[in-house]
C-alpha positions in Angstrom: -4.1 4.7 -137.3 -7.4 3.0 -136.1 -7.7 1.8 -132.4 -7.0 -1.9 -132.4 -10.5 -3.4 -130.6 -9.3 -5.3 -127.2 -11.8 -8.1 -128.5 -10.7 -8.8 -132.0 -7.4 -8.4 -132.3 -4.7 -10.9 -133.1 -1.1 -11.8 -132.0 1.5 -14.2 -130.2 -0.1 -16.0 -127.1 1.0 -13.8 -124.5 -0.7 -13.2 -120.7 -3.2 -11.0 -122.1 -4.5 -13.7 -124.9 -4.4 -16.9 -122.3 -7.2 -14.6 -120.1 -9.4 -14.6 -123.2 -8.8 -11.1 -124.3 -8.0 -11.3 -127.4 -4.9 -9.0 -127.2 -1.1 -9.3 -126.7 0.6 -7.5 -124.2 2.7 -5.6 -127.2 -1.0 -4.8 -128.4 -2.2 -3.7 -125.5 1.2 -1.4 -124.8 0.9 0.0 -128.3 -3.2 1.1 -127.2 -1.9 2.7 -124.3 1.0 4.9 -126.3 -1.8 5.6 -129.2 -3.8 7.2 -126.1 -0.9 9.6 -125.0 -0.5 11.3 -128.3 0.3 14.7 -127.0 2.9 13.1 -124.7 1.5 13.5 -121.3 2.7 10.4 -119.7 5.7 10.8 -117.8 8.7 9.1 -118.8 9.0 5.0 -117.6 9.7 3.9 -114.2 13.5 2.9 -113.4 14.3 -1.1 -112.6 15.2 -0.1 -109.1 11.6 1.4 -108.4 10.2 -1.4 -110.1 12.9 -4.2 -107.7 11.4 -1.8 -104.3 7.8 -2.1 -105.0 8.7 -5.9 -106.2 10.9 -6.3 -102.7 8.1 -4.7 -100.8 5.8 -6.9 -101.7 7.6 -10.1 -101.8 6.0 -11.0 -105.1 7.0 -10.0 -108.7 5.0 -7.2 -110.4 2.5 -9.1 -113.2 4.3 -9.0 -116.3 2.3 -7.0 -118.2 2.4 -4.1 -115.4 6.1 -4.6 -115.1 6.1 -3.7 -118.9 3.9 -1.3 -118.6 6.1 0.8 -116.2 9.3 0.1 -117.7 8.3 0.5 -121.3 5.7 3.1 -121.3 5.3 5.4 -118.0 5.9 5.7 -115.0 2.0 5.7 -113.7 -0.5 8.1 -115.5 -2.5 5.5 -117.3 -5.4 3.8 -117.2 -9.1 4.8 -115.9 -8.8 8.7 -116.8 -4.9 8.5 -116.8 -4.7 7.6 -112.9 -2.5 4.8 -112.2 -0.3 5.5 -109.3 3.5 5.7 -110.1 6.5 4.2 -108.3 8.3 7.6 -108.2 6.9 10.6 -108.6 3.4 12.3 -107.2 4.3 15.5 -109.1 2.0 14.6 -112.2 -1.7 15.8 -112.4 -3.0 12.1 -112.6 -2.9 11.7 -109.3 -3.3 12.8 -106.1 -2.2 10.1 -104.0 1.0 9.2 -102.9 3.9 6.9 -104.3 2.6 3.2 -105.1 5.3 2.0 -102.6 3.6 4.4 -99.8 0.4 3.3 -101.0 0.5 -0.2 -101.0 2.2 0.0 -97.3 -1.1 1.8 -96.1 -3.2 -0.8 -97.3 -1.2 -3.6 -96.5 -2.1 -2.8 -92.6 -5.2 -2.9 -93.3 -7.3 -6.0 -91.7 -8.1 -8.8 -94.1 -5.9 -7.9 -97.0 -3.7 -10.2 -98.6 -0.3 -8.7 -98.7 -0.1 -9.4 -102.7 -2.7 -6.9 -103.5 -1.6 -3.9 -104.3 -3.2 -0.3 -105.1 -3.4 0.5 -108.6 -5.7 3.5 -108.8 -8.2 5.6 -107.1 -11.9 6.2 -109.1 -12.6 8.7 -106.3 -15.4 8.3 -103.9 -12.7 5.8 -101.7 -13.3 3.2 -104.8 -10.0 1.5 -105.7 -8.7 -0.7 -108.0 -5.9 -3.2 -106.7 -3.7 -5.7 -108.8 -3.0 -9.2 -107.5 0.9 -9.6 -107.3 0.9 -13.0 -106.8 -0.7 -13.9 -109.8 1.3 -13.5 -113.3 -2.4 -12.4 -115.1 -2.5 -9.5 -112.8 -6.2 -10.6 -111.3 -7.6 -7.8 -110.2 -9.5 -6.7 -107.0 -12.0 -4.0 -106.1 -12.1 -2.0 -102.7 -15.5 -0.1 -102.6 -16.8 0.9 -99.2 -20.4 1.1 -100.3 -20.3 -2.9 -101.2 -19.4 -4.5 -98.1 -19.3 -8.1 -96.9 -22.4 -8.9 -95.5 -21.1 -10.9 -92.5 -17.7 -8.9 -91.8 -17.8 -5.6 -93.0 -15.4 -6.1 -95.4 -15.3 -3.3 -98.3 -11.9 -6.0 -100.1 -13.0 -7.9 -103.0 -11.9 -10.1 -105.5 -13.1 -9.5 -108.9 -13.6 -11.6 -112.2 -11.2 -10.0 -114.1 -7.4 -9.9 -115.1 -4.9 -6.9 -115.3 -5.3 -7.3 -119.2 -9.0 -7.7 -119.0 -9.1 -3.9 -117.1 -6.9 -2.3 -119.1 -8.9 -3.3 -122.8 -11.9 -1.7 -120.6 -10.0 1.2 -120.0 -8.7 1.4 -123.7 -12.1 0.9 -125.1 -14.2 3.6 -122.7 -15.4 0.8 -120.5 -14.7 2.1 -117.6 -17.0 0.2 -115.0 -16.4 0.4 -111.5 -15.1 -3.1 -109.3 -18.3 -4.8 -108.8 -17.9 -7.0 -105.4 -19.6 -10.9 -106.2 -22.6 -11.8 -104.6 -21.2 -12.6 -100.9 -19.8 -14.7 -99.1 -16.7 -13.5 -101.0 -13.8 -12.4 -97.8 -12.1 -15.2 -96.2 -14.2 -14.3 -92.4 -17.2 -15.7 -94.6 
């Protein structure tokens, strides 16, 4: 079956297509199964890890994330197979802890919004973090090496949406968070 391109494909409106990505949130599922053809995604999250995270929080996971992790796996996917998972830090993907552990980490961190949560690691303390207050899942960037100019910060926002980072992903873009020309934390 040929990979469906994340710019060119078509579908119902969903998330995914009102942020200009030109897939649907089933498309964008289906890439991510066509990637784990020898199975090596664990199995889906449960509702209850899903409600915990959620609870934690106090915002509702993104749709397409919620989706993602009920329908699909329970963490494993996207930049070199890496997302954290809500249960489990028995799988190769990653070696962090549980997203709910995670996230509480980061959440006492000074100057982050309590709706961003971890998503993955890219190594070198370069993170990826998801938005929870936002239903498109806008994504945010932690990269020590780009600071705030003013603060210190290494927290950014970045231009991009959940469904925006995973087409990267899917089609071997895998570019780091870039942090936007300063002032861009909320000391500025």
């Amino acid at each position: 079956m040929a990979a469906v391109s994340c710019a060119g494909s078509l579908g119902k409106l969903s998330v995914a297509a009102a942020t200009n990505v030109g897939m649907t949130d089933d498309e964008i599922i289906h890439r991510i199964r066509e990637q784990d053809a020898a199975g090596e995604l664990p199995p889906p999250a449960s509702p209850e890890a899903v409600a915990e995270l959620e609870t934690a929080v106090g915002h509702p996971m993104p749709p397409l994330l919620k989706r993602i992790y009920l329908e699909v796996a329970d963490g494993g996917f996207g930049r070199w197979g890496e997302a954290l998972s809500l249960t489990d830090t028995s799988y190769s993907f990653s070696n962090s802890c549980r997203l709910l552990e995670e996230y509480l980490g980061w959440r006492g961190t000074p100057n982050h919004p309590p709706s961003v949560v971890p998503l993955l690691t890219w190594g070198c303390a370069i993170w990826s973090l998801v938005d929870y207050s936002t239903p498109e899942g806008r994504m945010w960037g932690w990269d020590p090496n780009a600071r705030c100019p003013e603060h210190g910060h290494a927290l950014f926002p970045e231009d991009l949406t959940l469904a925006e980072r995973l087409c990267g992903w899917l089609d071997g873009r895998s570019d780091f968070p870039k942090a936007p020309a300063g002032p861009y934390c909320t000391d500025c």
